[in-house]
C-alpha positions in Angstrom: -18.4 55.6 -2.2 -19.8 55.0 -5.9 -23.0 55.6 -4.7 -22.2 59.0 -3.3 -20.2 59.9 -6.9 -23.3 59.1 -8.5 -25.4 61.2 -6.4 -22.8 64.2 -6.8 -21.9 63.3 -10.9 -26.2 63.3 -11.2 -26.7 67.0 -9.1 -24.3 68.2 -10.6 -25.9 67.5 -13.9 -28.7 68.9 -13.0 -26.6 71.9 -12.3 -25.3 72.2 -15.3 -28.6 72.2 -17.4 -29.7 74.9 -15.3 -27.0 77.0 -16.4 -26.1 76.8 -12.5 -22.1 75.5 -13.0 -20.2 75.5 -16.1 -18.6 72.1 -15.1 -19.5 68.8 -13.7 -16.6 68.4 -11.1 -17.5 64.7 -11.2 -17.2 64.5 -15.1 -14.7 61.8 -16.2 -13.7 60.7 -12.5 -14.0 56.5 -12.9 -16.2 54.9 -10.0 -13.9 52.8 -7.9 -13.3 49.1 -8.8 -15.6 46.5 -6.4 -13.4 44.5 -4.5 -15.5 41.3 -3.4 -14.1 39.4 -0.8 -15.1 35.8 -0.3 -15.1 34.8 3.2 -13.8 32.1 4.8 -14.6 28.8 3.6 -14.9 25.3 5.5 -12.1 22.7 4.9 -13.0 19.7 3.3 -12.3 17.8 6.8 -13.8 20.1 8.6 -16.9 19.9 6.1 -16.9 16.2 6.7 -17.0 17.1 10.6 -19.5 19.1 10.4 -21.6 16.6 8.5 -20.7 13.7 10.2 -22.0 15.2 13.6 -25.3 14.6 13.5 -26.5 10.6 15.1 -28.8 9.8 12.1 -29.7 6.7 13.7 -32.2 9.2 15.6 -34.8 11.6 14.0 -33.2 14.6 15.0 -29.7 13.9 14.1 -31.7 13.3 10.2 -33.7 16.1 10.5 -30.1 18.5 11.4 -28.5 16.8 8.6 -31.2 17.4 6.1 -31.0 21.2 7.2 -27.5 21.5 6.4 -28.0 19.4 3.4 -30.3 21.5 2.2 -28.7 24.9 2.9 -25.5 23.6 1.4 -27.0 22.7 -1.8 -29.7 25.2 -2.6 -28.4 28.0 -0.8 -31.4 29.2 1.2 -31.7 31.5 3.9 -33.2 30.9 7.1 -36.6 32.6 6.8 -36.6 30.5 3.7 -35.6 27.3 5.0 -38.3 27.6 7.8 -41.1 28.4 5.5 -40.7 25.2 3.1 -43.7 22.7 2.7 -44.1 19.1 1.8 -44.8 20.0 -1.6 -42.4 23.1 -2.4 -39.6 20.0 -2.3 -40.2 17.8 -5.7 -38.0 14.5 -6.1 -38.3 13.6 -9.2 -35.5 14.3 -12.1 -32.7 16.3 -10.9 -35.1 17.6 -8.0 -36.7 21.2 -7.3 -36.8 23.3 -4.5 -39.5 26.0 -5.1 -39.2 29.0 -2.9 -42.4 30.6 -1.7 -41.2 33.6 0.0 -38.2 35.6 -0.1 -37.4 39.1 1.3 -40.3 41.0 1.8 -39.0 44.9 1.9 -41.9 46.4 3.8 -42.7 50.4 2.2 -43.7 53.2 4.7 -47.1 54.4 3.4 -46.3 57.8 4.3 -43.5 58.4 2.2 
């Protein structure tokens, strides 16, 4: 909706310096407040479920619980998670996780 009061408070701007209108019916209308919702969280026992599950006597179970490890703690997406290497993940001091790719938004030549 804020995006759409921008597009009309900006034509009719325009309008305006164009002698078109004499007003700006979007002048001193206030864009609408953002509501941000956080979702639903896990429980700290479900958490401890959920990170218990894995058998990490076996290489899988530590390779599922160094995924959710490391989603938990550094917040990466998917596509991220799946491109790490060996040497994007440094141990020493407080650690670093360097990201090499992110969200590539792909541009239509045409346009």
């Amino acid at each position: 909706m804020n995006a759409r009061m921008r597009t009309g408070r900006t034509f009719f701007s325009f309008c305006m310096k164009k002698s078109y209108v004499d007003k700006n019916p979007f002048g001193g209308v206030p864009q609408l407040r953002k509501c941000h919702i956080i979702g639903a969280t896990f429980t700290k026992k479900q958490l401890e479920k959920l990170l218990s599950a894995p058998d990490i006597t076996q290489f899988v179970g530590l390779h599922d619980l160094a995924i959710m490890l490391t989603f938990a703690h550094v917040g990466l997406r998917l596509k991220e998670l799946c491109t790490l290497k060996v040497p994007d993940v440094i141990f020493d001091g407080n650690g670093e996780v360097i990201i090499q790719q992110t969200r590539i938004i792909m541009q239509d030549e045409n346009r």
